[in-house]
VOROTOR-928201 format. One record per residue: residue in one letter; x, y, z of N, C-alpha, C in turn. Coordinates in pm, whole numbers, padded with zeros to 5 digits, always signed. Each point is the difference from the previous one (the first is absolute). Layout:
residues N
AXYZXYZXYZ;...
***
This chain:
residues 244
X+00085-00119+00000-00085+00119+00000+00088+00124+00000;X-00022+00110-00060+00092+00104-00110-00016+00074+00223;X+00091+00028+00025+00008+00144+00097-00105+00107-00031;X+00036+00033-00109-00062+00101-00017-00155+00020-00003;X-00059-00156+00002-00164-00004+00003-00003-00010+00144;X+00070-00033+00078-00041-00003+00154+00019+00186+00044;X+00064+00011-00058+00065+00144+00080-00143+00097-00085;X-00059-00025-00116-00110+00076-00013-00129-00053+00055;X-00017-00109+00037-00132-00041+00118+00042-00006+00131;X+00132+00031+00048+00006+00015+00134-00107+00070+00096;X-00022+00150-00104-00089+00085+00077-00135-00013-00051;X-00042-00029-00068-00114-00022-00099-00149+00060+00051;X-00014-00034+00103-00150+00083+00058+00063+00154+00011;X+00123+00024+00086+00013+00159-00051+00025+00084-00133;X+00017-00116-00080+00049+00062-00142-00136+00014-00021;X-00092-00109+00006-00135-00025-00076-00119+00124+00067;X+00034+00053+00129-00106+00072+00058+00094+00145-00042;X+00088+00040-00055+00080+00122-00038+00011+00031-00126;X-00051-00101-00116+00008+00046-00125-00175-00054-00072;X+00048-00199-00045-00113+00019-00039-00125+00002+00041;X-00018-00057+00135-00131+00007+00081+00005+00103+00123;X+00052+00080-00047-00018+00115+00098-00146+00052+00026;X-00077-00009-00090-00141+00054+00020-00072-00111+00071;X+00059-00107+00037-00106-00133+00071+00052+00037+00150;X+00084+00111+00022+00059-00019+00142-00027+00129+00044;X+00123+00015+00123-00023+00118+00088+00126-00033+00049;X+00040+00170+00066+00105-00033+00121+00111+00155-00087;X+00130-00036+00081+00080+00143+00005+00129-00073-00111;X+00124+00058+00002+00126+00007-00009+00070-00120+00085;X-00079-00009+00138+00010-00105+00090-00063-00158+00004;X-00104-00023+00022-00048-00117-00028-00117+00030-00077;X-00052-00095-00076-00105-00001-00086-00100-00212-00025;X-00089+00019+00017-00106-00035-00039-00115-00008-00119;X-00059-00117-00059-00084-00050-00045-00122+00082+00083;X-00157+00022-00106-00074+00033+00080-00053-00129+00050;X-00059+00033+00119-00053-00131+00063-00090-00119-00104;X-00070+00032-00047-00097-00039-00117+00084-00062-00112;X+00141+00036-00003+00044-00044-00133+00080-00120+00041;X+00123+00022+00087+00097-00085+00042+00019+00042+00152;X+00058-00126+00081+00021+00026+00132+00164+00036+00004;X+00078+00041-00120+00127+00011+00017+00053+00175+00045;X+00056-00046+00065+00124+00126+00006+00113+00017-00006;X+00074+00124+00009+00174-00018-00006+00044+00125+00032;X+00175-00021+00054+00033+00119+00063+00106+00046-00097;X+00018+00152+00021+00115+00033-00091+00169-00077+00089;X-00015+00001+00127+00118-00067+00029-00057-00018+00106;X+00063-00104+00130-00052-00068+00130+00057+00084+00117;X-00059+00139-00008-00001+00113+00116-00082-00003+00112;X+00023+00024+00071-00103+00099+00144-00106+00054-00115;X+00043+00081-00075-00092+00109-00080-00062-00002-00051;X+00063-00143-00066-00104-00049-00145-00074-00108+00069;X-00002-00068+00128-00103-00066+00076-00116+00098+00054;X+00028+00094+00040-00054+00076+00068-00108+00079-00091;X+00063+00018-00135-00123+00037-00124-00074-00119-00034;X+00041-00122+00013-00069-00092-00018-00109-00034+00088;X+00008+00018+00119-00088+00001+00134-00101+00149-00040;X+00018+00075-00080-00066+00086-00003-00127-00057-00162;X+00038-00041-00044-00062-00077-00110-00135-00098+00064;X+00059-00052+00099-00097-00121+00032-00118+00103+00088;X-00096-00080+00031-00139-00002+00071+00042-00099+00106;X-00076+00020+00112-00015-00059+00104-00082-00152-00033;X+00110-00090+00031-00023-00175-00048-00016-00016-00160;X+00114+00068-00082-00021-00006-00088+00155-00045-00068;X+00040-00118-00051+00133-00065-00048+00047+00008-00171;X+00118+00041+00002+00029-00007-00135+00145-00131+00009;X+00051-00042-00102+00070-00090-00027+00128+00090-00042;X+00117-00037+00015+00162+00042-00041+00092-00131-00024;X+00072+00001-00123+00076-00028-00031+00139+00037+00039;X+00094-00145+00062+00104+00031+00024+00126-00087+00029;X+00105+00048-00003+00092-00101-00017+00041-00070+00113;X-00028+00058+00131+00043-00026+00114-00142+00032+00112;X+00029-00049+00085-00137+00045+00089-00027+00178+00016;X-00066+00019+00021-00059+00160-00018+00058+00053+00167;X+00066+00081+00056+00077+00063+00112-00125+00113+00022;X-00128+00008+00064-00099+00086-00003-00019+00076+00102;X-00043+00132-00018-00011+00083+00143-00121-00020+00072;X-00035+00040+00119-00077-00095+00107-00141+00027-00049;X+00000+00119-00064-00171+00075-00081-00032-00157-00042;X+00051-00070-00072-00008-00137-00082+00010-00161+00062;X-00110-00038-00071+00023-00156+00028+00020-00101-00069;X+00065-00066+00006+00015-00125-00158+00001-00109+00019;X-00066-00084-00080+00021-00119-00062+00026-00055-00099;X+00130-00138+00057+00004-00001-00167-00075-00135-00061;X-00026-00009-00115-00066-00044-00048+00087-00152-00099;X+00085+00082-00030+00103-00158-00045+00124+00073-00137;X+00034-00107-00045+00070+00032-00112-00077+00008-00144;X+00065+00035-00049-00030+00041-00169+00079+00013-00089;X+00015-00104-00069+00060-00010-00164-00050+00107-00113;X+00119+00113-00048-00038+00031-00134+00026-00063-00107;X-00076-00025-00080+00030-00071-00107-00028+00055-00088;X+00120-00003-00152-00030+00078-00085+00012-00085-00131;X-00062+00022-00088-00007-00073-00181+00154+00026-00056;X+00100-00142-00008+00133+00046-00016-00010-00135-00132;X-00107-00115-00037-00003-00003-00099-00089-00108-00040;X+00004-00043-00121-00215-00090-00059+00006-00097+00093;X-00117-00024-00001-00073-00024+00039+00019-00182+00013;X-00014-00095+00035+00032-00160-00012-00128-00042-00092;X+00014-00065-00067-00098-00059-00162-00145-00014+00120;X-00106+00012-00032-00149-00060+00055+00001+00060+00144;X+00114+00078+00065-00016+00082+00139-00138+00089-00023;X-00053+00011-00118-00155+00126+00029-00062-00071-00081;X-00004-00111-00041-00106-00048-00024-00105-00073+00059;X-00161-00014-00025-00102-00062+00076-00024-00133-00078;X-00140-00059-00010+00040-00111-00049-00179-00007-00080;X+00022-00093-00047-00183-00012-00068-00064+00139+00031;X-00133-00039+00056-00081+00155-00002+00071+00068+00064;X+00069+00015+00121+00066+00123+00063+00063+00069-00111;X+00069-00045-00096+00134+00004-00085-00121+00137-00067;X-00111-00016-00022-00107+00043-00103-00068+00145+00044;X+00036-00009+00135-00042+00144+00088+00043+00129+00001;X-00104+00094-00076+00075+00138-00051+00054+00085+00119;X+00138+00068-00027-00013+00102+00097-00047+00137-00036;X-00024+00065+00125-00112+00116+00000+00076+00083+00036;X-00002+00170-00018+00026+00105+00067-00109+00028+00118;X+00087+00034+00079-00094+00032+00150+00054+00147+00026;X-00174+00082+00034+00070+00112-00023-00167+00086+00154;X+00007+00084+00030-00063+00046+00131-00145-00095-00008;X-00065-00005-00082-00111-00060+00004+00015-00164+00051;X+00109-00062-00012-00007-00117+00061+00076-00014+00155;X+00035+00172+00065+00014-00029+00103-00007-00098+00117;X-00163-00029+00018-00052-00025+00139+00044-00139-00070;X+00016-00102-00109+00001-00110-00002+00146-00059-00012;X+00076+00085+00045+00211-00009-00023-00038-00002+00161;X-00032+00110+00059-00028-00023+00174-00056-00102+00048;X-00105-00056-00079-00019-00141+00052+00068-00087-00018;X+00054+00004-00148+00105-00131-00018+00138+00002+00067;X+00003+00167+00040+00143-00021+00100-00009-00018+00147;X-00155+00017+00050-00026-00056+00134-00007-00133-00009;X-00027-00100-00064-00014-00126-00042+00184-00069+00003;X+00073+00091-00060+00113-00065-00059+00114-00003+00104;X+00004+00145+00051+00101+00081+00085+00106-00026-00128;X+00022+00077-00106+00125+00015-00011+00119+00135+00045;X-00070+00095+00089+00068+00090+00090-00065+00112-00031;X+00014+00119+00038-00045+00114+00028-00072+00064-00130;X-00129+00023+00012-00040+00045-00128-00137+00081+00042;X-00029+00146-00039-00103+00060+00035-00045+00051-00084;X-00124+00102-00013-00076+00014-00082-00001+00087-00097;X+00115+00095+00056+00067+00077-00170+00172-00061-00004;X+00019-00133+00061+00101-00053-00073+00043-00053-00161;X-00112-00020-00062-00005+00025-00151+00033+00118-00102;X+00000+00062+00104+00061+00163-00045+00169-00005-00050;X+00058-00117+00045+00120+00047+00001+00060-00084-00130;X-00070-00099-00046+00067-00023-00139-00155-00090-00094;X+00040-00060-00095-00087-00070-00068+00026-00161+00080;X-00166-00021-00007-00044-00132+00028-00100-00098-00063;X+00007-00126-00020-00043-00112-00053-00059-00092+00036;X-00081-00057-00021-00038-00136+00050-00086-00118-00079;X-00029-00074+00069-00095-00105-00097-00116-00040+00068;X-00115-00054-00108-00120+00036+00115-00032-00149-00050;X-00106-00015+00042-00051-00228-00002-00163+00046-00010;X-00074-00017-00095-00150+00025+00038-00018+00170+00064;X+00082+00096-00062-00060+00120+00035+00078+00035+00130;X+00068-00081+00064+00044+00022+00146+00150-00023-00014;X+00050+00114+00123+00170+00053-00036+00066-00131+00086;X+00063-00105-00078+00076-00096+00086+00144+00013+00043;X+00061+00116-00110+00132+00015+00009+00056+00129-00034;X+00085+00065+00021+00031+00153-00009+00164+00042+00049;X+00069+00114-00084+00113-00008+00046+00001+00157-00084;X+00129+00067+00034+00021+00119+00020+00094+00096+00043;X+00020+00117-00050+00150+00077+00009-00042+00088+00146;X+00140+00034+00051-00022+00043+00129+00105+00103+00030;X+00092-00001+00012+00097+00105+00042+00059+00059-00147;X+00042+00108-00030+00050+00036-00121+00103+00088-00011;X+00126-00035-00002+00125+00132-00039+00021+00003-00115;X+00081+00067-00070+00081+00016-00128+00078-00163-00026;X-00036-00071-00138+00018-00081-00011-00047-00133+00075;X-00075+00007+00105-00033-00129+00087-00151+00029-00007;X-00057-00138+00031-00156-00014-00008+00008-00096+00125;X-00054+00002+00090-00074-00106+00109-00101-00083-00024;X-00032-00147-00049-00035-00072-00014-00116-00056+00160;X-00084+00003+00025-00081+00004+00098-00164-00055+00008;X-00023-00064+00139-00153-00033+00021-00054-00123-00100;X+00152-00056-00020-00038-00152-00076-00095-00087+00100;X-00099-00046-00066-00123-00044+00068-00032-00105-00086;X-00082-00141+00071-00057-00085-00097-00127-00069+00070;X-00148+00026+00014-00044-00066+00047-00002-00146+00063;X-00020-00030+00087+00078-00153+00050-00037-00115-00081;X-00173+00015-00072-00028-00088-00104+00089-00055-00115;X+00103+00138-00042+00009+00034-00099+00169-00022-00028;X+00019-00039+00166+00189+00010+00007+00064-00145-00051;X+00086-00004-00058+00100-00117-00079-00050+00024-00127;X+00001+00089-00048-00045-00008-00155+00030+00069-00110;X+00157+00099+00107+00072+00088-00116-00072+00125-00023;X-00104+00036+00079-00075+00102-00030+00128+00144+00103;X+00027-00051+00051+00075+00103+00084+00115+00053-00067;X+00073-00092-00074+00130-00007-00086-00031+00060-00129;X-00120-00016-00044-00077+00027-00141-00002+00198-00005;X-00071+00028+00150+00003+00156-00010+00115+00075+00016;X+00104-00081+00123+00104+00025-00015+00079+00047-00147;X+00012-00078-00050+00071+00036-00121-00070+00047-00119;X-00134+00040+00025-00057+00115-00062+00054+00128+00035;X-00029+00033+00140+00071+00142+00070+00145+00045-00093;X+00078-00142+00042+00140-00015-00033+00036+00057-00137;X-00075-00060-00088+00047+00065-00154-00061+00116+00041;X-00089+00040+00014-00093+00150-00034+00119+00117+00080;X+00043-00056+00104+00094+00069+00051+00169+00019-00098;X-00001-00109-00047+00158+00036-00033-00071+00043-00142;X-00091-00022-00096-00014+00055-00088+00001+00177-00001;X-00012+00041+00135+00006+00160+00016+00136+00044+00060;X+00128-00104-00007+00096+00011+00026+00100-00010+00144;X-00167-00083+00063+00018+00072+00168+00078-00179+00027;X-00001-00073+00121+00076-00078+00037-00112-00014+00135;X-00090-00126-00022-00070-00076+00110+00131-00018+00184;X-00121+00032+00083+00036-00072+00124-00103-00032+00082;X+00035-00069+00086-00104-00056+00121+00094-00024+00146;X-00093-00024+00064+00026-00039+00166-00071-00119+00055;X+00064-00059+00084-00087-00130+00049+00082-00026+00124;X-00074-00075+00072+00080-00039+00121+00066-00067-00013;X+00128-00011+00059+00128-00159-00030-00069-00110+00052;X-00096-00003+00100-00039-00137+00008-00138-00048-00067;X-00009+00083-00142-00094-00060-00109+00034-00128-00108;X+00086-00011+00059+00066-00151-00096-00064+00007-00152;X-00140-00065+00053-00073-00017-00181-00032+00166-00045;X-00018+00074+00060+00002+00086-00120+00093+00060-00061;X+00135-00004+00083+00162-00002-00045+00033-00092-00115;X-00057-00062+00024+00066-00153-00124-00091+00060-00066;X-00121+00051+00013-00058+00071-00175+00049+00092-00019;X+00003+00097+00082+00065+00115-00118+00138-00009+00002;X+00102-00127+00023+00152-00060-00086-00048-00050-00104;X-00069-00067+00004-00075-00050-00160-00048+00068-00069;X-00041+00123+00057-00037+00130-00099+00100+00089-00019;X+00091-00062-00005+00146+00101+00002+00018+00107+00077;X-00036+00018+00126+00031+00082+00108+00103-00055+00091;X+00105+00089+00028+00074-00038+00095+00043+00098+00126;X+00038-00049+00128-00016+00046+00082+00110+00092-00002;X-00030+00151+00066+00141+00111-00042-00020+00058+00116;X-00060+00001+00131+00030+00042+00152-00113-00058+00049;X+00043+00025+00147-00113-00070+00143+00001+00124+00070;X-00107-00013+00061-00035+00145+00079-00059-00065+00123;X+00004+00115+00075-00086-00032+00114-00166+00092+00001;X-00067-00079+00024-00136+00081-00047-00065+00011+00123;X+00002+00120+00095-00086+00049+00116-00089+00065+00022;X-00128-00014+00065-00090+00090+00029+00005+00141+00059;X-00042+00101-00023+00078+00108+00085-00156+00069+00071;X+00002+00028+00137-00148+00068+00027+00047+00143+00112;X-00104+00052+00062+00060+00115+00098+00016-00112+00118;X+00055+00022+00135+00027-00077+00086-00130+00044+00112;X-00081-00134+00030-00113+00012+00077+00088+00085+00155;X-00072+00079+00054+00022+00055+00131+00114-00034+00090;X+00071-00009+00021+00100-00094+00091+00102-00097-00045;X-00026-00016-00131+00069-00117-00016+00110+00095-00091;X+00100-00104-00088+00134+00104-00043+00062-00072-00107;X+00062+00026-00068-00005-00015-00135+00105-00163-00052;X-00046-00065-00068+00068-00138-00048+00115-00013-00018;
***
């Protein structure tokens, strides 16, 4: 994996909330934020007193955003954390393995769809159903999304998520449970994938290191792993208590 692709997703939620999704967020020079509604992410310009302390000014009372980081988060007492685990970036470094996105008989036969505000409330159901991680109700806002439907109804759906110069975030891969072993997940995948590099940009994603099978799919979808992070919850610190 080239240096130079790690050293440009190192910062990636601050690049992504400072250039191209600056209008989905909020926040200073110091820390900055996703609006609540879109993404639960945030990020600091560097790991200060100062830039915690703007960050504590961001939140609502019992209200958590998520940070990316290389090492555990050193937080001032305003703050409380948990962490939540590790995380693999993985980025498209090359094709794909022969039949990795393909389905099979009728699945093989199942059109994909653009999903666009009107199929909101039914991506919220299929992602309360699925849990594939954080996804709210103007989270569609932040790139183009897809899916496939069975009889009129959304079984599967996947979608762009974080966005800098040259990088696309790959996100909210979902497959109804009916519907899972059947390449339908791998299938949208590498729809995103071309549509993305066809505009010159360069696919990535995140997953937990202890996702085994969905690691071995997207290596078979030619993704490979290019850093681990530590992924923590960040909230104000209830009354008394003091910071993680």
């Amino acid at each position: 994996m080239s240096g130079s692709i790690q050293a440009t997703l190192e910062r990636v939620i601050w690049t992504a909330l400072t250039t191209r999704q600056a209008h989905l967020g909020q926040g200073d020079a110091l820390a900055r934020r996703y609006l609540a509604d879109v993404a639960p992410f945030a990020a600091l310009a560097d790991e200060t007193p100062a830039a915690y302390q703007a960050l504590h000014a961001l939140l609502q009372p019992h209200e958590q955003v998520a940070l990316l980081s290389q090492d555990e988060l050193s937080l001032i007492d305003a703050l409380q954390a948990t962490r939540l685990g590790l995380l693999h970036r993985m980025v498209a470094t090359r094709a794909a393995e022969a039949g990795s996105d393909r389905g099979s008989g009728s699945d093989a036969a199942l059109d994909m769809i653009r999903l666009g505000h009107a199929d909101t409330d039914e991506m919220l159901e299929l992602v309360q159903k699925t849990k594939p991680g954080p996804f709210g109700k103007r989270t569609p806002e932040m790139g183009n999304y897809i899916g496939m439907r069975d009889g009129g109804r959304l079984i599967a759906m996947a979608g762009e998520r974080m966005r800098i110069d040259g990088y696309v975030e790959i996100s909210a891969v979902c497959v109804d449970e009916n519907w899972r072993g059947k390449g339908l997940a791998g299938r949208l995948i590498q729809i995103l994938r071309g549509e993305i590099e066809r505009r010159g940009e360069t696919p990535f994603l995140h997953v937990f290191s202890e996702n085994r099978s969905a690691i071995s799919l997207y290596e078979r979808l030619g993704f490979e792993v290019c850093g681990t992070f530590v992924l923590t919850r960040v909230g104000r610190a209830e009354s008394g208590s003091a910071g993680a």
